[in-house]
N, C-alpha and C positions, 0 to 999 in steps of 0.2 A: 498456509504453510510456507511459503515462498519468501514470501513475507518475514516473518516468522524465522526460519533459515538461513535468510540475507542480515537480518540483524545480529544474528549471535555472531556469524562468521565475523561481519565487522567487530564487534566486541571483542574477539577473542586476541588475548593479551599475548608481548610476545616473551611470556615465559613460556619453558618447553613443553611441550606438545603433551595435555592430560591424556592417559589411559583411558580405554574403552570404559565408558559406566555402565553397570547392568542394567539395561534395559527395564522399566518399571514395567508393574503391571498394566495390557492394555483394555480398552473397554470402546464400544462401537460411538461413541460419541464425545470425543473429549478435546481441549482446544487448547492454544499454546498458553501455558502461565504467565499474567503479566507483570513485567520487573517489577522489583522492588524500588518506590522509589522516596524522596525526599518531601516533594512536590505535593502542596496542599491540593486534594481533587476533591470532585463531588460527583456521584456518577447520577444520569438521568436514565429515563426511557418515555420513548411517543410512541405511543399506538395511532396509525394510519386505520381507518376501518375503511372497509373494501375499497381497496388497493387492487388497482387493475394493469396487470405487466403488460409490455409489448406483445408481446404472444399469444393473448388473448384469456391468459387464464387471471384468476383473480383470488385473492385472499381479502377473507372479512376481517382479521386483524394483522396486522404486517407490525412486529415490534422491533424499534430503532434504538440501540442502546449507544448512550453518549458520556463523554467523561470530560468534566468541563475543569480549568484552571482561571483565579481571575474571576472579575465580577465584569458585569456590564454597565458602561457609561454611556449617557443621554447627552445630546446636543440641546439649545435650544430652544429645539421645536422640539424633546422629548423624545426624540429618535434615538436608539442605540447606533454610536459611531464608532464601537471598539472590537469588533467582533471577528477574529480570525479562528476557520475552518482548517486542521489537519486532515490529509486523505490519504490510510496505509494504503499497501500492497495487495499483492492476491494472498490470500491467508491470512493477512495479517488482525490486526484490532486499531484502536485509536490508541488505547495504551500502550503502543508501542514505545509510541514519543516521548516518555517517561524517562527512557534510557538513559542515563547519564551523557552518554557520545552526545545527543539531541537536546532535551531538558537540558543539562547543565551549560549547552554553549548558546541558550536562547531565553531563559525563562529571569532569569535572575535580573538581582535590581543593574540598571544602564544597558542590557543587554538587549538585544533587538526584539523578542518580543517578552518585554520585562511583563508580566501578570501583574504589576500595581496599573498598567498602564492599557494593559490587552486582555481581554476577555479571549481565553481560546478554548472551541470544542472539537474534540476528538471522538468524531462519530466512529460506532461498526458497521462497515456494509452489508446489505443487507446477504444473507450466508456466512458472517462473519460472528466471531465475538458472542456478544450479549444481544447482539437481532439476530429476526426469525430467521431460519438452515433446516436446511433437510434431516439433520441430525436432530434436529427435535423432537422427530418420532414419522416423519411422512415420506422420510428416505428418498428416492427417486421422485414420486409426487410431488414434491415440492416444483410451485411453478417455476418456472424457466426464464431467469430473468438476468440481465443483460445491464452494460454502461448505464444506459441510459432510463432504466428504472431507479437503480442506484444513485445515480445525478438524481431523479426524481424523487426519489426522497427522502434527501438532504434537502434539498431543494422545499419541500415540505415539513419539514424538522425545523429549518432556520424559521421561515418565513410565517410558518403554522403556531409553531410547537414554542420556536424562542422569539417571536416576536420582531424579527428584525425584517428590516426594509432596504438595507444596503449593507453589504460586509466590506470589512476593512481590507480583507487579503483572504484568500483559499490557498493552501497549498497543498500540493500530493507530491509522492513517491509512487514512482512502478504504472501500477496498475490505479495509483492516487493521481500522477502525472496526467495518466490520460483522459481520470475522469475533468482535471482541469480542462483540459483540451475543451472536452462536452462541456463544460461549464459555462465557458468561453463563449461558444459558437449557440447556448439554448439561450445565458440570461447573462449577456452583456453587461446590463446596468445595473444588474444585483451586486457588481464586486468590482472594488474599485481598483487592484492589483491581484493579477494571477503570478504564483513561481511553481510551473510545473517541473518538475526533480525525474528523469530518468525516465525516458519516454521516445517513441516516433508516433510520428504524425499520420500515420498511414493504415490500415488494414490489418490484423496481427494474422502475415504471411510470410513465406519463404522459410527460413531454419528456427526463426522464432516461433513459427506454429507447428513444426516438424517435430520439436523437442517435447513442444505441451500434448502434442497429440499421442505423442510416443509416453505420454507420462499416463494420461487418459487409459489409453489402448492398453497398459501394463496393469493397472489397476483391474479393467472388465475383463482381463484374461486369467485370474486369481478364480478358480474355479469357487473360492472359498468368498469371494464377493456376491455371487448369487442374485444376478440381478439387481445389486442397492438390497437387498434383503439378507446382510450374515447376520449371525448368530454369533461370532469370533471375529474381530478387525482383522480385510484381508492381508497379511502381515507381507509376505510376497509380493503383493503386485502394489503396496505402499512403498515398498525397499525400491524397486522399480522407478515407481515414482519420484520420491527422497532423490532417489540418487542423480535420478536427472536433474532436479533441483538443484543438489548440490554445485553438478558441474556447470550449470548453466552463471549460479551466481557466483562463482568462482574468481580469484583475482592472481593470477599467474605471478605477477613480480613479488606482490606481499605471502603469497602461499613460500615461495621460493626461498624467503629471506625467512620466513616465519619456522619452518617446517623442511627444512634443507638434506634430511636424512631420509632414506625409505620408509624407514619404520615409526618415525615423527609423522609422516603424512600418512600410513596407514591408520594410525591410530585417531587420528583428530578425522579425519575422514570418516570410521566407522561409529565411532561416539555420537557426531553429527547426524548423519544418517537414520541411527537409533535412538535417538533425543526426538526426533522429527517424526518419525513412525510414533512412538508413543504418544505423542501430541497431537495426532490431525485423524479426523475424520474420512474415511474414505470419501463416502459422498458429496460432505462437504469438500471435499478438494476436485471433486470433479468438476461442479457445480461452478466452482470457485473459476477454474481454468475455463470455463467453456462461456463465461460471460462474458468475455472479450470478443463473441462471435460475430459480431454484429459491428464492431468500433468500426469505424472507417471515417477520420474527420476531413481530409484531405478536399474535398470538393467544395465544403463550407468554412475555410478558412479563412476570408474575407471578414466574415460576420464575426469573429474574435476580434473586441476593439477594446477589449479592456489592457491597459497598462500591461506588458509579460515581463517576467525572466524568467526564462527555459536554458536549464543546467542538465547537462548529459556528463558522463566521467568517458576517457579514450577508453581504460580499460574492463568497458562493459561488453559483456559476449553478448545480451538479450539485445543488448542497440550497439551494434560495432559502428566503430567511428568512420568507418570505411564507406559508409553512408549517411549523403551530404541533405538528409531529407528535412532535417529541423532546420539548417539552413536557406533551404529553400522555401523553407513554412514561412519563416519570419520575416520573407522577402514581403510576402502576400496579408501580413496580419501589419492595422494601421501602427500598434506602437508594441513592439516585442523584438526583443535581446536575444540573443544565443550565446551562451559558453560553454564550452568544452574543456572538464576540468583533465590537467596534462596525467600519464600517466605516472606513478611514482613506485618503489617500495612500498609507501605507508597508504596509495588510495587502495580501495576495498573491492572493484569492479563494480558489480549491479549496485551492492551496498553502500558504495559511497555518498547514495543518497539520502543514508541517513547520519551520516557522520557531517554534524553541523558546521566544521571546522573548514571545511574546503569550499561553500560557499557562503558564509556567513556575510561577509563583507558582500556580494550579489544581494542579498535580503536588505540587509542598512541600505544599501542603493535605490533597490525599488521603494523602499517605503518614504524615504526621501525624496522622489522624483514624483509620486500620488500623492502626498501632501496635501 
């Protein structure tokens, strides 16, 4: 949902501020609609059979769903040498990227990554989308899995499932950022440029785990969530949730200019909120937020030797600029970049990392400099 939430907001145009929509009918399992888009796709699925998570538990069939643009081209030696990975957010899907803000300032012909030219697949993580989630009917049972299963299998998707041997570029967003991060530090030589998008380098502690836990903790207090066992989505301790979302991904200068009245920001505020409750899963959003438990790349960031550009926006609340830790990442990683896009009216906060406009020209760079 987060995901999911951080995109619309960016999206949202600056005519004035639409009225509340009535909330659609909800149902205990339902996931955000994927835009509409232009963009020739073809959706796949790998089935993983026993698939054994960090935690020791395991699943006989683990299903990965992916949405691919672009064919794949062979070198020489018949190797695929065109193959770029997108990695959403927490909630989010691979067809996020579809969006026009993203797709239309990347896929197109001479654009950076033109689809006559790049093979690119936009996987769901695993709780995500069209792969397996507790919403599929195991609710809470579902294993407990983490970054770094997640990494794992993608990681078994490319190399299993599509046959590849070396990817051209990985990129994520969010919660996609960090799994570059893991990408980095597990399978160096699998990827010949990393651009992690919206991200630290560190532990997900201090206000950034204060807000997810408080989104968590709102949801198991919904007397009507029942252990991961309702009967009715717990509607309350989702709003709860939502709403921390919202303010988390939130962008003060462009809300300001966007939405300048009371009653303009009430309105777009609670529309949001309510769009976002209808569309997410409880469990799945718990599930979603508590995978992050485990991240902590900081000590192995040496072993990240693949090509980086790592882009953060100033006016991001989840990673404030006020902390100089990607900085000092890139001190310690052999070939990796840092920019910090300034803040404007027009950037988005968390969101600006999907608005392809404000590092477009950072992507032409890396992909020019791995060559």
């Amino acid at each position: 949902m987060l995901s999911f939430l951080l995109l619309m907001l960016a999206q949202a145009a600056s005519a004035p501020a639409p009225v509340p929509a009535q909330t659609p009918p909800l149902t205990a399992a339902t996931s955000p609609e994927p835009p509409a888009t232009r963009w020739p796709t073809r959706d796949g699925r790998y089935d993983i059979q026993n698939f054994r998570f960090r935690s020791g538990e395991s699943m006989p069939d683990l299903r990965i769903g992916y949405t691919m643009l672009g064919q794949p081209h062979r070198d020489a030696r018949g190797e695929i040498d065109n193959a770029v990975m997108i990695l959403h957010g927490t909630g989010g899907t691979g067809r996020q990227f579809l969006s026009p803000q993203f797709a239309d300032e990347l896929y197109g012909p001479g654009q950076p990554l033109d689809i006559r030219r790049y093979w690119i697949i936009l996987p769901d993580g695993i709780g995500h989308g069209q792969s397996s989630k507790p919403s599929d009917g195991i609710h809470m049972r579902f294993p407990h899995y983490d970054y770094d299963d997640m990494v794992d299998a993608q990681y078994r998707l490319l190399r299993d499932g599509l046959g590849i041997r070396r990817m051209r570029l990985i990129m994520g967003t969010s919660m996609g950022c960090m799994h570059g991060l893991v990408w980095g530090e597990t399978h160096p030589d699998f990827v010949r440029a990393l651009m992690p998008l919206a991200c630290e380098p560190v532990e997900i502690a201090g206000l950034n785990r204060m807000w997810r836990q408080l989104a968590i903790d709102g949801i198991k207090a919904d007397p009507v969530w029942a252990g991961g066992e309702y009967r009715t989505p717990p509607v309350q301790g989702l709003r709860t949730a939502a709403s921390l979302l919202f303010v988390a991904g939130g962008a003060p200068l462009y809300f300001q200019a966007q939405y300048p009245t009371r009653d303009a920001a009430a309105a777009f505020a609670q529309q949001r909120v309510a769009t976002s409750i209808a569309q997410t899963d409880a469990n799945d959003l718990i599930y979603q937020i508590e995978a992050s438990r485990t991240y902590s790349p900081w000590a192995r960031l040496e072993a990240i030797t693949t090509p980086t550009m790592w882009i953060n926006s100033a006016d991001d609340f989840i990673n404030p600029r006020q902390l100089d830790l990607p900085q000092r990442a890139v001190a310690r990683m052999k070939d990796a970049r840092f920019r910090q896009i300034a803040e404007s009216d027009d950037t988005r906060g968390h969101g600006t990392h999907t608005a392809a406009r404000f590092w477009k020209r950072d992507l032409v760079d890396l992909l020019q400099r791995t060559r």
